[in-house]
C-alpha positions in Angstrom: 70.7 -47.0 -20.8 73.8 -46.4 -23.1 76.8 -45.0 -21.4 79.0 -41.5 -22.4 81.8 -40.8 -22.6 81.4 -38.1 -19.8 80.1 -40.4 -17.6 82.8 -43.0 -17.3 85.5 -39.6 -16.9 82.9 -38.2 -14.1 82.6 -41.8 -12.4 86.6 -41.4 -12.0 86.8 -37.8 -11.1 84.5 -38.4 -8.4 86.3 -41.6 -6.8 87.2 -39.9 -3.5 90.7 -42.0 -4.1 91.1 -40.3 -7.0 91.1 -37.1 -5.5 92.7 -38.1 -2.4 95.9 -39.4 -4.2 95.7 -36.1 -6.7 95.1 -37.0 -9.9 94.4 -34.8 -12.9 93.0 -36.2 -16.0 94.4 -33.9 -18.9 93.1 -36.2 -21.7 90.4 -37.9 -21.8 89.0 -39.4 -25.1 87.9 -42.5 -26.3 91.1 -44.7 -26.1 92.9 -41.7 -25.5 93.8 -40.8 -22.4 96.3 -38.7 -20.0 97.1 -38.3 -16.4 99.3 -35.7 -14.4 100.2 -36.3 -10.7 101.9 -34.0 -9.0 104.2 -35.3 -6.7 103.9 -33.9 -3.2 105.8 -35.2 0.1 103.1 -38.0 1.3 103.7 -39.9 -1.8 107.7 -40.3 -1.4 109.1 -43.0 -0.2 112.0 -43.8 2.1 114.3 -43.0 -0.6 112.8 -40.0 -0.9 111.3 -40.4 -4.4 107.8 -41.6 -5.4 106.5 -44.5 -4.1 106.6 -47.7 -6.0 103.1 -48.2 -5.3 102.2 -44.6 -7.1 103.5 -45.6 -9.8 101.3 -49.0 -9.6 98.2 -47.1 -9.0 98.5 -44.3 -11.6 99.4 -47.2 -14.4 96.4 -49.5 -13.2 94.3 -46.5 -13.4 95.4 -45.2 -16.6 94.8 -48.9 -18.3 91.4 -49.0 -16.3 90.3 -45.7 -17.8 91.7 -46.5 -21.3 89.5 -49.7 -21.3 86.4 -47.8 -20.0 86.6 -44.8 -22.1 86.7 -47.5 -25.3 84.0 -50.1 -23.9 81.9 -47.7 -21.7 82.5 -50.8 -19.3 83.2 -51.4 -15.9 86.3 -53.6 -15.7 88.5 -54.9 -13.1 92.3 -55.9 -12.8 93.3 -59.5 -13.3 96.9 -58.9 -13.7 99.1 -55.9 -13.4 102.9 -55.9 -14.2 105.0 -52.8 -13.5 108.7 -52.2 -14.5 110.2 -49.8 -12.5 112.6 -47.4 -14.7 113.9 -44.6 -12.5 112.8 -42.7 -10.2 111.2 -39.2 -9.7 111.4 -37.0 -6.8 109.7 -33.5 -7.7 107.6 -32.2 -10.2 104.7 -33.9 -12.3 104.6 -37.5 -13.3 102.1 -37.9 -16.6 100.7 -41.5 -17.9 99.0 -42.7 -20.7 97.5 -46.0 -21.9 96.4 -47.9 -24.9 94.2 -51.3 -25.3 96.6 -53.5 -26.8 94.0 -56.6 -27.3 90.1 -56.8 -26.8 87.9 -59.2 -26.2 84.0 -59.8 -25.1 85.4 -60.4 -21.3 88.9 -59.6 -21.3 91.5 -57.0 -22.5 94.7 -56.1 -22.4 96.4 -52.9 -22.1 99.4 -51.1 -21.4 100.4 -47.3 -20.3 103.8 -45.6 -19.6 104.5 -42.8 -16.9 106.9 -40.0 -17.5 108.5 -37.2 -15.9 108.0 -33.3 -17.0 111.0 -33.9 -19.8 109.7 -36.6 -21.2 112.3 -39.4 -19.2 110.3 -42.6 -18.8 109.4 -43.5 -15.4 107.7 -47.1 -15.4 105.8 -48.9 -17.9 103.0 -51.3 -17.0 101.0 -54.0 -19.0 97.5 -55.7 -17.2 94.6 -57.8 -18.4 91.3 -57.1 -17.1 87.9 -58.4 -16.7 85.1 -56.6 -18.4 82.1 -56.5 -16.2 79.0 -57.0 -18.4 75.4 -56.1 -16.8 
């Protein structure tokens, strides 16, 4: 049974922690894709601004979905590196991802997130496993 395209986006729209954390995909194409979060009080942190761990999540996501929308593969996170470049308090926070190396049971990708105007949030690199059937 070959996989679409639409079914990899519907396997994530339907994750009941995709929903739960309130995510919107706006793009979704193969190796093209686009995230919007908006950010609402349970997500902030102490400070008062979006949680660290947000950020985390909506970059792992974004690389995970890149990966699948390209290799119609389930894959899961080996490594996941996040730089933290400032933070967001209200609004909409947007991500994106690209494969930046692929192989048969690995790949590489990264994804930045970004405020309404465009002012870069974090930016995140991972490798993950490919899960082959």
């Amino acid at each position: 049974m070959t996989t679409r395209l639409n079914d990899v986006r519907e396997s994530f729209e339907s994750s009941p922690f995709f929903s739960h954390i309130g995510f919107e995909i706006l793009e979704f194409e193969e190796g093209n894709i686009r995230l919007k979060l908006p950010i609402r009080r349970e997500l902030l942190n102490a400070n008062e601004s979006l949680h660290g761990g947000v950020h985390a999540t909506m970059l792992d996501l974004s690389l995970g979905m890149a990966i699948r929308s390209v290799t119609k593969t389930r894959c899961t996170t080996i490594s996941l590196n996040v730089n933290y470049l400032s933070p967001s308090i209200e609004g909409e926070v947007f991500a994106t991802a690209k494969i930046v190396k692929q192989g048969y049971r690995m790949v590489v990708a990264e994804g930045e997130m970004m405020d309404e105007a465009g002012n870069l949030l974090a930016k995140g690199i991972g490798t993950y496993k490919l899960i082959r059937d």
